[in-house]
N, C-alpha and C positions, 0 to 999 in steps of 0.2 A: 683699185686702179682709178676710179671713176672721180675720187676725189682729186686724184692731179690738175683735175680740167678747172676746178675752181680756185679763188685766190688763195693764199698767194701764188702758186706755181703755173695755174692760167691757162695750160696744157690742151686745148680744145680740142683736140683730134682723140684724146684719150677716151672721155664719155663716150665718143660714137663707137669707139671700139669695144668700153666695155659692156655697152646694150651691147652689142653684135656678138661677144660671147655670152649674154643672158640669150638673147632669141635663142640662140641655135642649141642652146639648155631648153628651151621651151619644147622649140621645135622638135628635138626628140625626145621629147619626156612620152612615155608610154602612158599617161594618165593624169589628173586634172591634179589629184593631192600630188603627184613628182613634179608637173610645172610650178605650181603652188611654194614646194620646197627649196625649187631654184629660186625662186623669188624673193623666198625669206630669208636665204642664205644673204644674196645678192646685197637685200635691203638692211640686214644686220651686220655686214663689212662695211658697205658705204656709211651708217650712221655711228659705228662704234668707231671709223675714224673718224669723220667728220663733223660729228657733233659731240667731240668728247670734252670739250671745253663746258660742257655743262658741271662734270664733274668739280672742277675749279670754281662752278658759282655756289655749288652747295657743300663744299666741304670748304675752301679758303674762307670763301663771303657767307656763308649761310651760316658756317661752325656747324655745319653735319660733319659727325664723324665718318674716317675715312671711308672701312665699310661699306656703312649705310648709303654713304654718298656714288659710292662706288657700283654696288646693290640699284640704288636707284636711278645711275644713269644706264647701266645694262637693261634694266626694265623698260627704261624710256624708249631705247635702240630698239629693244625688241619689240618694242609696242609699236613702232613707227615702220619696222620690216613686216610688215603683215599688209601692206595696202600694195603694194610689189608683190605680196607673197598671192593673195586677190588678183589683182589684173595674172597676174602666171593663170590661174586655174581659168578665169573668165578667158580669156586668149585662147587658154588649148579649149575648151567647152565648145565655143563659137565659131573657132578657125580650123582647127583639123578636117579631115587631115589632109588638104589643098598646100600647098605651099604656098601660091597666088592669097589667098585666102589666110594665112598666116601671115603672109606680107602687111597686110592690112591689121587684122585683128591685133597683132601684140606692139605698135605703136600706142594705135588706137586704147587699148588695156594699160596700158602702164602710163599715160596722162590723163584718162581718167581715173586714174588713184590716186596721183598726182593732184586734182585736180581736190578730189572730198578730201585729201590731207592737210590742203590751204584753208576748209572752212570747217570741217567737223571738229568739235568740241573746242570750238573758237576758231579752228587753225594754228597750222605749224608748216609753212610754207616755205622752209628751208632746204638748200641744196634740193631744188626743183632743176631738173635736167636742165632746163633751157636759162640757169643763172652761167653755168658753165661754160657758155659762148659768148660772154658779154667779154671784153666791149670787140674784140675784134675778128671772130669768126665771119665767116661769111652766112652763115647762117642764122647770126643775133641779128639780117637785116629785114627777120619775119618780125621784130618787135614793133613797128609803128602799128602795120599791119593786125598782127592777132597776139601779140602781147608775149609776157613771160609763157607763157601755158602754149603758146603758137610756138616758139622757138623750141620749145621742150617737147612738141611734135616733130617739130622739122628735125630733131636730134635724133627722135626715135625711128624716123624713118628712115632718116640713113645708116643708123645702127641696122636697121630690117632689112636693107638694101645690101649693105656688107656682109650681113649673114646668109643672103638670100647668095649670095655670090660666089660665099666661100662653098656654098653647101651644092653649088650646079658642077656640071664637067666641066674641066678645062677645054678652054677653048671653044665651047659651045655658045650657039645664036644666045640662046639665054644671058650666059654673062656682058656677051656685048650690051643688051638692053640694059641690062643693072648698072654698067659703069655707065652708062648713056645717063639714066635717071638721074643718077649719084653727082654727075654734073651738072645735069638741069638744076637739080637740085639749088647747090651751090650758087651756080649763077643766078636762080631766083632772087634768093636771097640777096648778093653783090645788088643787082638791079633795084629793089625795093629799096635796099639803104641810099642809093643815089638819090631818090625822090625827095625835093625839098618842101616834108613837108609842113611847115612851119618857118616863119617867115621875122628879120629884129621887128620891133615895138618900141625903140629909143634907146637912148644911150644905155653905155652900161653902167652900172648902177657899184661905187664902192662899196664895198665890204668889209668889215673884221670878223677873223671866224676864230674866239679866243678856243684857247687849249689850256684849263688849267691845271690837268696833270695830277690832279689830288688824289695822294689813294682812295680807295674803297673804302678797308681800315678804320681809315684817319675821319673818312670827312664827315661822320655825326658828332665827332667830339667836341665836347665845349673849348678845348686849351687849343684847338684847330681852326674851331670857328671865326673865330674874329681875323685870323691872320689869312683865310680865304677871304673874308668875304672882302677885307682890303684889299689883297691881290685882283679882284675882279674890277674895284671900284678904279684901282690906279691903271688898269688896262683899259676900262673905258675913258676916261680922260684923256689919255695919253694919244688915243687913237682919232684919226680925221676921216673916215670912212663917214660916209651917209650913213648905213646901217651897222651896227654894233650886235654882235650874236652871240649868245654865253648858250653853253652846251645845256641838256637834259639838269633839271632841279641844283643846275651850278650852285645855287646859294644857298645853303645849309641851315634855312628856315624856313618858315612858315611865312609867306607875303605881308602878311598882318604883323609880324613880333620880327619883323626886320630892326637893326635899331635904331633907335630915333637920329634923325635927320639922313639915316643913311639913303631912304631910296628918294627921298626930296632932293640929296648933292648929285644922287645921278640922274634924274630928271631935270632938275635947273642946269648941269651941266650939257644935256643933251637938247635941251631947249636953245639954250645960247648955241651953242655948236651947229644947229638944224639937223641934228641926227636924231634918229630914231634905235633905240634901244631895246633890243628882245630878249628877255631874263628868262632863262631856264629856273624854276621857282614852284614852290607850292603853295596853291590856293587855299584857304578854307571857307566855306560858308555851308547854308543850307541848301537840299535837294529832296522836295517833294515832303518840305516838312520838318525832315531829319539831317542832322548834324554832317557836313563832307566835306571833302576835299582831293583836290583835281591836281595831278598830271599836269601843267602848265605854261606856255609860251607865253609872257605878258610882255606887251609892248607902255614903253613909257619915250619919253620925248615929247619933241617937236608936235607929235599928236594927242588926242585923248587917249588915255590909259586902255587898250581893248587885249583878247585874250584868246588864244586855240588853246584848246582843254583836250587830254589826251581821250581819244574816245575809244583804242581797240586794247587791251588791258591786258598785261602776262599773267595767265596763272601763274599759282605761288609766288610771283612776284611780287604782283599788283593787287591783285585780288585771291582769294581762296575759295575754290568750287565747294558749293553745296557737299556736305560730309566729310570735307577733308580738314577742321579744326582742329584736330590734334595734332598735323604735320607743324602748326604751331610754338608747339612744347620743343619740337626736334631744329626747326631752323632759326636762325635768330637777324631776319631782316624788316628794315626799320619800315614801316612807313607801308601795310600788306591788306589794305583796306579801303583803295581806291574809288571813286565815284568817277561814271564815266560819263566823259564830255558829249553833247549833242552832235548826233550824226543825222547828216554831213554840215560841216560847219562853210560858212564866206572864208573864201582866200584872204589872209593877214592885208594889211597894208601896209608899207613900210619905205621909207627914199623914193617914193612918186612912183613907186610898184607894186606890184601884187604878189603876194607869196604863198603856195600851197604849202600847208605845213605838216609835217607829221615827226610824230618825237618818238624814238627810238626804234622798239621794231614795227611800230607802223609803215614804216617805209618798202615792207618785204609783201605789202598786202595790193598788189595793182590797182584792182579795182576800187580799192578805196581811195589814194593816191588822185585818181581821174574825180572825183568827184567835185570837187574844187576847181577842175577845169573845163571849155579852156578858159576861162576868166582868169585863173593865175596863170602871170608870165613867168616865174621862176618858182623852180620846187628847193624847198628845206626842209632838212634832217636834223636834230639835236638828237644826240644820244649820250649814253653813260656808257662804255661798253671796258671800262673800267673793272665790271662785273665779271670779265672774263676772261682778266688776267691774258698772260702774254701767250696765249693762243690763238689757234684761225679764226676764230669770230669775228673781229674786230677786220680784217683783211676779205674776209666773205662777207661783211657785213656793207662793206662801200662797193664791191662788186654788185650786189644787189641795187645798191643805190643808181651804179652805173646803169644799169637795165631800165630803170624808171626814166631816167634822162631819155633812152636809143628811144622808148615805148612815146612817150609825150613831146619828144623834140624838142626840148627844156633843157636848160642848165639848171644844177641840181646840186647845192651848196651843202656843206657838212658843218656843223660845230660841236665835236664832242670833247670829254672832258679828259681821254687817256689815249685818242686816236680810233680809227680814221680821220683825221679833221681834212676834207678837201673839197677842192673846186669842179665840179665834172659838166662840159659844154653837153653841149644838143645829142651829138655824136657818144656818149658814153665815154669818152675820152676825160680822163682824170688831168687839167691842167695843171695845177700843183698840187702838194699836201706838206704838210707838216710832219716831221717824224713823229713815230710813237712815242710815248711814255715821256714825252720833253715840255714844259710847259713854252707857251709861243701865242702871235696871234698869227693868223695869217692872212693875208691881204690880196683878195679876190676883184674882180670886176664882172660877173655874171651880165650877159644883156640877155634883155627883157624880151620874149619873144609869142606873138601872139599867131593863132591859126589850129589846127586839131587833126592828128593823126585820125587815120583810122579804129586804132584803138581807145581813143580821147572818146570817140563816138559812139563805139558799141562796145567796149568793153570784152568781157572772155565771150559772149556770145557767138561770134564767126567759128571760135576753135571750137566751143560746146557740139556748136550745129555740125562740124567737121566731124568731131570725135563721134555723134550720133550716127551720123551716116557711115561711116564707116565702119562702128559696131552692127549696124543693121545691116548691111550689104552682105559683111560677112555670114555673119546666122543666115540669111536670106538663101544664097546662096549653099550653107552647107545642108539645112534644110530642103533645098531643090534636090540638089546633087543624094542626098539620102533616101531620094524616095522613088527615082530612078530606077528601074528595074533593069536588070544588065541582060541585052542583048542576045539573043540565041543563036 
């Protein structure tokens, strides 16, 4: 159920309802492994629909047989329903058996799972409760505030609140206070999103945010390449935007064995024009000695040549964990030996503004995002999400993008190569996009806006210190309450 509330379908009333049928699984679980098992269940329905588009990156793009591919994204689901299946058992351990104290605990328990899921073994911070309220619950108006991880509290508290509700008498003082909260709630949130916090910095700034639609397939083949990288060259000419923006490794070389004269006609073009041109493209040089090459945004034009280098890396995509060389023999993607860029890097510069950048699924990573700010006035996305085939990826993938906008009060430009490609203001509000799978460019005006939420400042910390306290309050309490000795 819980995947309804994210794109495409959008549904935000749904997550709060389906936490509310997990609590009240919790809440009567007679034991720490039976909340545990609701949890796992929970978390292996939410990820085997919602992240089953993996199956398409390794069996169409990877040429994993079916199977195996099949095999290995049930593994992955599974492996990903165990931190839900945790916060189940830490909740009942901590909260029982208080209802008051449940209230609290199993919020609190399933964003901090939430929470090590975004950074353990790199992270994988996908379908986080609080993406599902983006852009228009009244509840995504906790993201200035305390960010995705805050929003994905406030979801779970009102799932607690609804379960706390369904589980009292009808008609009882109790439920009055629960729907009393349930609204506080909500209005919290309205209220927070009214705050302007972030304020323009100058005009707005044109844009082209090309879409070149090239398959997966297709686009290392030599009989392919030249007729993209033409495609690219004749969209940037064509186009009168100050900034020009080619999606994730657009161009089907190596930066260095472009061919001659090609990235000279687009820099003297961009030079005459006064635009500045951002190449999705592969670096090569050395690092630390040894032979690499980078993940890339390179800027050419009107300025000196400068570069964001991708610095948070997909396994098996981008790179290969220690002991896993032989998944090698089995997938067959190009390019799985990445070097990672310097963290944190300078906001890009580009059309008399500054631009946070992050190339593909960096963009799901908040805390990193902020790091670049506030000094950048406008955040960018490239991505390839081509990789994922005509699935909810690509539709969950700019939902997320929206959340980084509501979180930094920024307009937050896309340019990918098979879609999402779009424009999203301050407010997470998507102004236009391009259709999918169509090639197109599309012609944005982002303005430039300077000033720093709350989240810009302290990052997940506020929610941390939330989720702390409210794990302690409760033990605290079930410990008092335990040792009480009953009355004669």
């Amino acid at each position: 159920m819980a995947v309804a509330g994210f794109a495409p379908l959008g549904a935000w009333p749904v997550p709060v309802a389906a936490l509310a049928v997990l609590f009240l699984a919790w809440q009567r679980a007679g034991s720490a492994v039976q909340a545990a098992l609701s949890g796992y269940a929970f978390g292996l329905g939410l990820n085997l629909a919602g992240v089953s588009w993996v199956f398409v990156s390794l069996h169409r793009y990877g040429h994993m047989p079916a199977v195996l591919a099949a095999l290995a994204t049930f593994l992955f689901c599974a492996f990903l329903a165990l931190y839900p299946a945790a916060a189940g058992a830490l909740a009942h351990r901590i909260g029982r058996p208080g209802r008051l104290r449940l209230l609290v605990a199993m919020p609190a328990a399933f964003v901090l799972a939430e929470w090590v899921r975004g950074w353990l073994f790199t992270g994988f911070p996908w379908l986080v409760m609080g993406y599902s309220q983006a852009p228009f619950s009244p509840l995504a108006g906790y993201a200035p505030a305390l960010g995705a991880y805050g929003v994905s509290l406030a979801t779970a508290f009102a799932g607690a609140l609804l379960a706390a509700f369904a589980a009292s008498p009808a008609w009882s003082r109790p439920r009055a206070v629960l729907a009393g909260a349930f609204a506080a709630l909500l209005a919290g949130g309205a209220a927070i999103r009214a705050v302007p916090w972030t304020e323009p910095a100058g005009a707005p700034v044109t844009v082209s945010l090309l879409q070149g639609n090239v398959p997966q397939e297709l686009k290392w083949r030599e009989d392919v390449r030249e007729r993209t990288l033409r495609g690219y060259l004749g969209q940037v000419v064509s186009s009168r935007a100050r900034v020009v923006v080619l999606p994730e490794t657009a161009l089907p070389a190596f930066l260095d064995q472009l061919p001659s004269g090609y990235l000279e006609a687009m820099r003297e073009h961009a030079r005459a024009a006064g635009q500045d041109v951002l190449l999705g493209v592969v670096e090569r040089g050395t690092q630390e000695g040894r032979p690499a090459y980078w993940n890339s945004l390179v800027r050419v034009g009107a300025q000196a040549q400068a570069s964001y280098r991708k610095r948070h890396l997909v396994p098996f995509g981008e790179f290969i964990p220690p002991g896993f060389g032989w998944i090698l023999e089995v997938l067959h993607i190009p390019l799985t030996d990445f070097s990672r860029g310097e963290s944190p890097q300078p906001p890009l510069a580009a059309g008399g503004t500054t631009w946070a950048v992050a190339i593909c699924f960096e963009d799901i990573f908040g805390e990193e995002m902020i790091d670049a700010l506030p000094a950048a006035a406008v955040l960018l996305n490239v991505s390839n999400d081509a990789w994922f085939g005509q699935s909810l990826a690509a539709d969950q993938h700019l939902q997320f993008s929206q959340m980084r906008a509501l979180e930094t009060g920024r307009w937050m430009v896309r340019a990918t190569n098979t879609g999402v490609t779009a424009a999203i203001d301050e407010r997470g509000r998507v102004v236009s996009r391009l259709p999918a799978f169509t090639p197109g460019a599309l012609e944005a005006s982002p303005v430039p806006r300077s000033g720093a939420t709350p989240y810009v400042r302290w990052g997940n910390f506020p929610v941390l210190a939330l989720l702390a306290a409210g794990l302690a309050a409760a033990a605290l309490r079930r410990r008092d309450g335990g040792s009480r000795k009953p009355v004669k």
